[in-house]
C-alpha positions, 0 to 999 in steps of 0.5 A: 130142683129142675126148672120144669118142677119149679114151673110145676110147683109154682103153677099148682100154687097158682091154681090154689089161688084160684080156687081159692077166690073160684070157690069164696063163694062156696063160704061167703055166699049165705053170709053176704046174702043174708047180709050177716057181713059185708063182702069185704069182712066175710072174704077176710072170715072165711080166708082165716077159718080156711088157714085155720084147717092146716092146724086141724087136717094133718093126715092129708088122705084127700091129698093123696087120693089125688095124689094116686089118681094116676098109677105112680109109674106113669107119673116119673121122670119128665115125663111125668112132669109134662103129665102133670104140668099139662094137667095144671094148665087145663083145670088153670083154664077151665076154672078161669072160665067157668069163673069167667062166667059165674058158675059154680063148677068144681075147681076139686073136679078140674084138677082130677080131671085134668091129671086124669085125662094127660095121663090117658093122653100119654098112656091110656086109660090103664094109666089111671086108677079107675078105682080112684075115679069112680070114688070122685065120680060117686061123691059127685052125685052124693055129696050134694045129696047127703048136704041137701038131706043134712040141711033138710033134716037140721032146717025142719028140726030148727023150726019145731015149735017143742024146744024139748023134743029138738034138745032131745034129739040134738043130745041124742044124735050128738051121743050117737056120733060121739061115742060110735063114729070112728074118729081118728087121730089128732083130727078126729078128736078135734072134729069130736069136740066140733061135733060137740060145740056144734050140738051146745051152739044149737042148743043154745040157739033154740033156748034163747027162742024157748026163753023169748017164746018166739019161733025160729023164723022171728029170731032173725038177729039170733041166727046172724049171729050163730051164722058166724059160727057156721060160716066158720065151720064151713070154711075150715072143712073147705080150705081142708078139703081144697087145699089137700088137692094141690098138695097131693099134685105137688107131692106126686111131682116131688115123687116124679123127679125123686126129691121124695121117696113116697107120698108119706115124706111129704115135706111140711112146707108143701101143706103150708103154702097151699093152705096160705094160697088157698087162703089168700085166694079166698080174700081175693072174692069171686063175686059173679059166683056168689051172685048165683049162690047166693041168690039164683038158688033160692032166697036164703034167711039167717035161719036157713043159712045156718043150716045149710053152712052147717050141713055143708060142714058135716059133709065136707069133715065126713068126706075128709075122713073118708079121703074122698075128694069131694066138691065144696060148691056141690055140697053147699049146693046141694044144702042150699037146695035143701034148705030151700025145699022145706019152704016148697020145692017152687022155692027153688029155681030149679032151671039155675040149679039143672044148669049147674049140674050140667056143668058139673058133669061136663067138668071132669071130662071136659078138663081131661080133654082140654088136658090131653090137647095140652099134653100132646102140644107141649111134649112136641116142645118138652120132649 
């Protein structure tokens, strides 16, 4: 390997890291906020669920979205690796930043933006796949609406007083999905049997609160602990659907510089090591960023908890098979917000929450900008 590539490589590792403790709050922030766990214990729970993904996301498709958001002839030789390089540093620096200052910004958003924009530095917009960037641009509005419709739908099912028509309707949406959702590959039978524990979990919930003839609002203790699960399920669908980014930026440098032919002879350390940083840059927190999550938002109970974590899940798995590369700050986002709406819309503090849609458009041309005055410098000292 050249040295360049090894810098590349090593720094793509570095960016997992960050946005692995940049996004921690993404899994920890309704689990810290309720009080469920500790910060110290939800850090450690949401860095093992997000490893637990490398055993369950082996099709990689987000990864070589990313991969394929630049033309593969633009990305070859060095060249290709000062693109690439170039747009590391750029998302590097915008998420510190953003972290810097607690918001919530899309580490996914950054890293695309940032190759996109050095790619257009060095040859133009022809440089990218337009298709590829618009798929991004159009999760960025519809992830967090399809989490905050999800979350909705599952918060105001929860807090129906008839226990029968909420288990018929979780038999029936279970069965629905079950059978006719296409499901593929060895992933997709283990996210059938999600699917399905997720609907017994529920279940379960709603005839403990049957038995005990109290509502869903009392059973406060119950829903602590069925955000366990939750939580858990989030941080699998998280590290899966993160950790795939930095894959796909390290295999199209592999790719540039010939250690592989295509993105399908990806080696199997590369998904290894990036799901471990993604991980371990979990357990490192990012507390100012749980802050606003957890509490600017709108005030969020066990029971609301529960169904945001859990719609965010049903995203980000649903994303994941459909290889779009999709922010896991906007779609928890998107279902706190939910969540927070069945109470009434004043429940959520809708000032915090423009703020942050502010930053999430800036992101991607912001990193392609910041990526492109990189390019330019350091191909006067590269080329």
């Amino acid at each position: 390997m050249t040295t360049l590539l090894i810098v590349i490589i090593l720094l793509a590792i570095a960016f997992d890291f960050i946005n692995g403790f940049h996004d921690a709050a993404n899994s920890i922030a309704t689990i810290v906020s309720t009080k469920v766990l500790t910060p110290f214990q939800a850090v450690v729970w949401a860095a093992f669920f997000n490893f637990v993904a490398f055993f369950i996301f082996k099709e990689h498709a987000i990864a070589n979205t990313v991969a394929k958001t630049v033309h593969p002839e633009i990305v070859t030789g060095d060249t290709g690796l000062i693109i690439i390089l170039s747009g590391l540093i750029a998302a590097i620096f915008w998420n510190l930043l953003t972290w810097w200052y607690g918001i919530p910004s899309s580490s996914s958003h950054t890293l695309i933006g940032g190759f996109a924009g050095a790619a257009i530095a060095h040859a133009g917009f022809g440089s990218i796949d337009t298709t590829m960037i618009l798929k991004t641009v159009f999760f960025i509005v519809l992830a967090p609406l399809i989490g905050m419709f999800i979350a909705i739908f599952i918060t105001l099912i929860t807090v129906q007083k008839s226990f029968w028509f909420k288990i018929i309707v979780i038999v029936v949406l279970v069965t629905v999905c079950a059978v006719f959702v296409p499901f593929k590959g060895q992933k997709g039978e283990i996210e059938r049997w999600m699917l399905i524990g997720l609907g017994v979990v529920f279940t379960v919930a709603y005839y403990i609160n049957y038995l005990k003839g109290e509502n869903a609002y009392r059973t406060q203790n119950m829903y602590k602990r069925l955000q366990l699960v939750s939580s858990a399920a989030f941080s699998i669908g998280h590290g899966g659907s993160d950790a795939q980014k930095v894959m796909g930026i390290i295999t199209a440098a592999l790719v540039a510089t010939k250690q592989i032919h295509k993105f399908e002879d990806m080696p199997n350390w590369v998904p290894l090591v990036c799901y471990s940083a993604i991980a371990l840059g979990t357990m490192s927190g990012g507390w100012k960023i749980v802050k606003t999550m957890g509490t600017k938002i709108t005030k969020v109970t066990p029971l609301e908890g529960v169904c945001a974590e859990t719609a965010g899940a049903i995203t980000l798995f649903t994303a994941a098979n459909l290889g779009a590369p999709v922010s896991t700050t906007h779609t928890i986002t998107g279902s706190i917000i939910g969540v927070g709406a069945t109470k009434r819309l004043s429940a959520v503090r809708w000032g915090v929450t423009v703020n942050l849609v502010w930053a999430w458009i800036l992101t991607i041309p912001v990193s392609g900008l910041l990526a492109a005055g990189v390019y330019w410098v350091v191909s006067i000292f590269l080329k």
